[in-house]
C-alpha positions as MATLAB code, in Angstrom:
seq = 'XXXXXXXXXXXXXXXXXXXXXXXXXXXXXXXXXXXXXXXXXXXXXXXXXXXXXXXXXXXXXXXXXXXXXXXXXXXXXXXXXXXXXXXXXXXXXXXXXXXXXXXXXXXXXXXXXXXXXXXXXXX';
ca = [
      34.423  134.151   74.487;
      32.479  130.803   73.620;
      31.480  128.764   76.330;
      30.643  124.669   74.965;
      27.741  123.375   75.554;
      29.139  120.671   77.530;
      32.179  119.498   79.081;
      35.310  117.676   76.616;
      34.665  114.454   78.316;
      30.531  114.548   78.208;
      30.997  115.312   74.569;
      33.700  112.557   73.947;
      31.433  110.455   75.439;
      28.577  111.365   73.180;
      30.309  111.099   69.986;
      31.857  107.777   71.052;
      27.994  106.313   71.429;
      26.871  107.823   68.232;
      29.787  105.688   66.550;
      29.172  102.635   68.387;
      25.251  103.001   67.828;
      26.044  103.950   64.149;
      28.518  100.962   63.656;
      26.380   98.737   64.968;
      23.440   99.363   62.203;
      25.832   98.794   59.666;
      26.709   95.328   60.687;
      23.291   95.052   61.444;
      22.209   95.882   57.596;
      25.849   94.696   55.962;
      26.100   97.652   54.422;
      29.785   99.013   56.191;
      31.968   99.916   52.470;
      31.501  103.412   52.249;
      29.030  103.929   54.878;
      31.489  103.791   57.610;
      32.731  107.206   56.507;
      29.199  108.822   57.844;
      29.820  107.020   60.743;
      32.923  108.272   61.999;
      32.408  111.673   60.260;
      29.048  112.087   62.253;
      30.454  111.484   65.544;
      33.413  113.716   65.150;
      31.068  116.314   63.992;
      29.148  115.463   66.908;
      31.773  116.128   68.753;
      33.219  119.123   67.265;
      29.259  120.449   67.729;
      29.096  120.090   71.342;
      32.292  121.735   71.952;
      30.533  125.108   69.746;
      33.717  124.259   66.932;
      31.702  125.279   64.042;
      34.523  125.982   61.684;
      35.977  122.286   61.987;
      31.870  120.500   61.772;
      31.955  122.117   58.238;
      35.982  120.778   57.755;
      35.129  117.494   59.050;
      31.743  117.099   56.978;
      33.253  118.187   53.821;
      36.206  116.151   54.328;
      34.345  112.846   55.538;
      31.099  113.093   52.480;
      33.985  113.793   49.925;
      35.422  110.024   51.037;
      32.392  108.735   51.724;
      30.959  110.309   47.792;
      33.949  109.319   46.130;
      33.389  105.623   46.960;
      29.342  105.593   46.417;
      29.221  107.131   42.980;
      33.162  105.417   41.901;
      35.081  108.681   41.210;
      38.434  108.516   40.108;
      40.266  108.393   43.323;
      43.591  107.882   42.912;
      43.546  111.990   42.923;
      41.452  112.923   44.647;
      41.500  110.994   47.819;
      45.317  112.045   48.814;
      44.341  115.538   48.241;
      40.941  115.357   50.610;
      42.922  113.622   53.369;
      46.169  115.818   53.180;
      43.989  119.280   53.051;
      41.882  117.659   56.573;
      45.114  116.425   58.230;
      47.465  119.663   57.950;
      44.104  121.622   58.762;
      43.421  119.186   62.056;
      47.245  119.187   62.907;
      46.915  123.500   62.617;
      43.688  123.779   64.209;
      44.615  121.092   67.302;
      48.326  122.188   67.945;
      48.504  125.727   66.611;
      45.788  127.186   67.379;
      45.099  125.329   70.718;
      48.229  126.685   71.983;
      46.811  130.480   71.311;
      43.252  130.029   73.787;
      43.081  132.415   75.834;
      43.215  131.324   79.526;
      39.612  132.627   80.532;
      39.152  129.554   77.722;
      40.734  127.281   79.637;
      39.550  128.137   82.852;
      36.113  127.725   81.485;
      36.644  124.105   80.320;
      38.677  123.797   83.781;
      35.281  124.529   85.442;
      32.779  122.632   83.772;
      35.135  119.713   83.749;
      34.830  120.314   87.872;
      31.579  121.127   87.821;
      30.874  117.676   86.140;
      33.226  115.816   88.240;
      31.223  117.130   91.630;
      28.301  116.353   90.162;
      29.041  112.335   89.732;
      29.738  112.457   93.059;
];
């Protein structure tokens, strides 16, 4: 059983900052063409981190630096970019609504308490 390290909506919250801190240095430096690809890749893997997802940090890493390296060093991309984004979208789609549906529910009782736990906490 793997317990996260933090609740869904502490981590959502988290990742969301990391993008909105790492947006804002781009615009800051003018440098958001293909950069913005480490942005939103970071957070998600941020994300995916905090909620102990290992398997889908490596997916969404690989997927993210293969857009972000086919733009920085000009690669051919009229191949290779449908096949990076259709490999991470039917992997997401599996791993979000296929697998999800197969937790056990001592899984989702844990999330179910530390979402509680957090909620009486703020109070």
């Amino acid at each position: 059983m793997v317990f996260s390290m933090m609740s869904r909506k502490k981590a959502d919250i988290a990742a969301f900052s990391v993008l909105v801190g790492a947006i804002v240095i781009l615009v800051y430096m003018g440098k958001c063409w293909p950069y913005i690809f480490l942005a939103i890749g970071g957070s998600l893997a941020l994300r995916q981190y905090l909620r102990k997802r290992y398997y889908d940090v490596g997916l969404t890493c690989a997927v993210f630096i293969g857009l972000f390296l086919t733009f920085f060093v000009d690669i051919q991309w009229n191949a290779i970019m449908p096949i990076i984004l259709v490999l991470g979208a039917v992997t997401i789609f599996y791993r979000e609504f296929v697998a999800s549906r197969t937790r056990s529910g001592s899984e989702q009782i844990n999330d179910l308490k530390s979402e509680i736990d957090d909620a009486q906490h703020h109070q």
